[in-house]
C-alpha positions as CSV (number, residue, x, y, z in Angstrom):
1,X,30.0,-38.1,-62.1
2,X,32.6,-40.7,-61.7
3,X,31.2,-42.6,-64.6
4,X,30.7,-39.4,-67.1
5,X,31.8,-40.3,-71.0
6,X,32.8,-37.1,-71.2
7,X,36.0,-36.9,-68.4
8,X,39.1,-38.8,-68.8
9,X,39.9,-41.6,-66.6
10,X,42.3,-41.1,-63.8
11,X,42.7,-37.7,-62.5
12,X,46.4,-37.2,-63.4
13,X,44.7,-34.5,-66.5
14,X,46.2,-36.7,-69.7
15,X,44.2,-38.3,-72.2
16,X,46.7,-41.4,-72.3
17,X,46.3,-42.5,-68.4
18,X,44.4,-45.3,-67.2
19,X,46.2,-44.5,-63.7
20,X,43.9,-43.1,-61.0
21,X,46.6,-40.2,-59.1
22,X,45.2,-37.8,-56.4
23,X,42.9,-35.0,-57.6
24,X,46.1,-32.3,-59.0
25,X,48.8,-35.0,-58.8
26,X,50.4,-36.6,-61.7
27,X,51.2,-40.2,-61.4
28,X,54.6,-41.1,-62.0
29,X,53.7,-43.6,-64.4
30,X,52.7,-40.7,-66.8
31,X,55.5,-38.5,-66.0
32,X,57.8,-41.1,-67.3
33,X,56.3,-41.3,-70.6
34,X,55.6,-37.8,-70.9
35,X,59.5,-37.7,-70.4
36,X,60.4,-40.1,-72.6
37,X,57.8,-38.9,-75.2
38,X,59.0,-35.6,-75.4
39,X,62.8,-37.0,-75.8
40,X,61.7,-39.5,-78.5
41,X,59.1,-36.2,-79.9
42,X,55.8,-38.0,-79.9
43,X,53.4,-37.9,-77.7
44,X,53.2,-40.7,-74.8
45,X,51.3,-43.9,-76.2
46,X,51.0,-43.2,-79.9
47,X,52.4,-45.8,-82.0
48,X,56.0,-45.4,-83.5
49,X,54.7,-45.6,-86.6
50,X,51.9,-43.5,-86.0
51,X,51.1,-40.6,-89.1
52,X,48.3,-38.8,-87.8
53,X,46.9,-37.3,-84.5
54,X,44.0,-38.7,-83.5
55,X,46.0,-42.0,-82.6
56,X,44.3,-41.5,-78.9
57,X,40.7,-41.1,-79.8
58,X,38.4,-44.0,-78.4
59,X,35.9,-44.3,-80.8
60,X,33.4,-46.4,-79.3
61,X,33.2,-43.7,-76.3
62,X,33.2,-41.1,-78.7
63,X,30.3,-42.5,-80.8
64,X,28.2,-43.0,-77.4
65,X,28.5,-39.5,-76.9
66,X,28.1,-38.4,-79.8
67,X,25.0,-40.6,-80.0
68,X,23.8,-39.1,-76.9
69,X,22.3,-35.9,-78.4
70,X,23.4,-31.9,-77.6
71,X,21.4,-31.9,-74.8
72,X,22.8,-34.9,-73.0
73,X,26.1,-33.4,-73.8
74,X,25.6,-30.3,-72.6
75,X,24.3,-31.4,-69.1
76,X,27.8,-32.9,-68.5
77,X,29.1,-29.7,-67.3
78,X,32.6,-30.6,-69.7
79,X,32.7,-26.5,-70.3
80,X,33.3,-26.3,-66.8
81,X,36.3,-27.6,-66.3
82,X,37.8,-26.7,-69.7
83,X,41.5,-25.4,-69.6
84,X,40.6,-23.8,-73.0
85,X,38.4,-21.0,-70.3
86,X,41.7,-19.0,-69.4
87,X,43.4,-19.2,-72.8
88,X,43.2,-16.9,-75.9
89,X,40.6,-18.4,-78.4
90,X,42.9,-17.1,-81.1
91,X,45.2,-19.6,-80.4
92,X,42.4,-22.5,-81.2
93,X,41.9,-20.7,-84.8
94,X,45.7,-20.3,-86.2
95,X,46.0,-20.8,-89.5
96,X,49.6,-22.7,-89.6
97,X,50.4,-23.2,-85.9
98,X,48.0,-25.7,-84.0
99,X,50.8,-27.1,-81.5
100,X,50.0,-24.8,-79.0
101,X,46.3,-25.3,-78.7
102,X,46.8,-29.3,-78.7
103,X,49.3,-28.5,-75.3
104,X,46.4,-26.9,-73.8
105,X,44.0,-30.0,-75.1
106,X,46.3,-32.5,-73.9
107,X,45.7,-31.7,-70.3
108,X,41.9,-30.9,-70.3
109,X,39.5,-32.9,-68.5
110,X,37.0,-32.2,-71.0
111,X,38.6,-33.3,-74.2
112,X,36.1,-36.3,-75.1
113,X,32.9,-33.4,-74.2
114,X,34.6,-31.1,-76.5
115,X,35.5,-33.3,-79.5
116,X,32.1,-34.2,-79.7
117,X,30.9,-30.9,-79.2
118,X,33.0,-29.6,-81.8
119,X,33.4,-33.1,-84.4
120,X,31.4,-31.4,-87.3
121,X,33.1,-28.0,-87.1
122,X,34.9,-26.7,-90.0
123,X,37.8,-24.1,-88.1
124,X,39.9,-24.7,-85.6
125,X,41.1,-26.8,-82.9
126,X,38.3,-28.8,-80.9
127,X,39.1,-31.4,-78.6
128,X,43.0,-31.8,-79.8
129,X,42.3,-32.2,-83.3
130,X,42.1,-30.8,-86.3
131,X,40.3,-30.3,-89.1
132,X,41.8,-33.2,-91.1
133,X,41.7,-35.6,-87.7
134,X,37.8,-34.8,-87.4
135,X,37.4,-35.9,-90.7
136,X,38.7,-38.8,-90.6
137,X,37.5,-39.4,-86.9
138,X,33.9,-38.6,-88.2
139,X,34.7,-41.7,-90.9
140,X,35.7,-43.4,-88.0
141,X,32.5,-42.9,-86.4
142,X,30.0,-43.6,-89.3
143,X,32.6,-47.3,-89.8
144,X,31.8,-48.2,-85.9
145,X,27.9,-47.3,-86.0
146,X,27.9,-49.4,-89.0
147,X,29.2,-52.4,-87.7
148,X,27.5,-51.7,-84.2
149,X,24.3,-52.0,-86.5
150,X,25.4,-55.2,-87.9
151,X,26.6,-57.0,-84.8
152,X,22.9,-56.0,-83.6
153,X,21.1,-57.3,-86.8
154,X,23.0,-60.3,-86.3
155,X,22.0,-61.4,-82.9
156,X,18.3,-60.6,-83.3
């Protein structure tokens, strides 16, 4: 499963690292930008000028999965190793307050699996977005097929 769409790379749980830690170790790379992130009150990697969110989504992996199917995505397993499992799923559908459902996002191994899962739902918190940032990661989508379908026309 080491090449699954669905998990983030590294091991060190944060959508952000590249790094590969131990399996439950957090590389020290990432705890220095978590560190400085949190002092500066952004999350690590996201631009300075950044406005919305979903700064962090990769949409060409996103579309591929996406493009997969249900099925496909289902067969992952990415509900398995969801940190969502042990939480409240109120906390997923507040109205006002969706910080506390991105913190439990942010370290999920599954986020990718459950963004897709969840990209045309209407409610909630699904793969650390929200409604808004699905929309405009759906555009996002739709833009990248698009010119994935024009690259292709071209070179045939």
């Amino acid at each position: 499963m080491a090449d699954d769409p669905t998990r983030l790379p590294g091991t060190c749980r944060t959508p952000w690292c590249a790094a590969t830690a131990t399996q439950g170790h957090y590389c020290a790379r990432c705890a220095l930008a978590r560190f400085r992130a949190r002092k500066a009150g952004r999350p690590p990697g996201a631009p300075t000028g950044s406005r919305h969110g979903e700064w962090w989504v990769d949409i060409p992996r996103l579309a591929a999965i996406v493009d997969a199917g249900p099925d496909a995505l289902a067969a992952t397993g990415w509900q398995n190793d969801a940190r969502c499992v042990d939480v409240d799923h109120a906390v997923f559908y507040a109205d006002q307050n969706n910080r506390p459902a991105k913190r439990v996002c942010a370290t999920c191994p599954g986020l990718y699996g459950c963004l897709a899962y969840g990209i045309e739902e209407e409610h909630g918190v699904w793969g650390g977005t929200t409604r808004a940032e699905r929309v405009r990661i759906r555009r996002a989508v739709r833009e990248h097929r698009r010119a994935r379908a024009t690259r292709a026309e071209g070179a045939a």
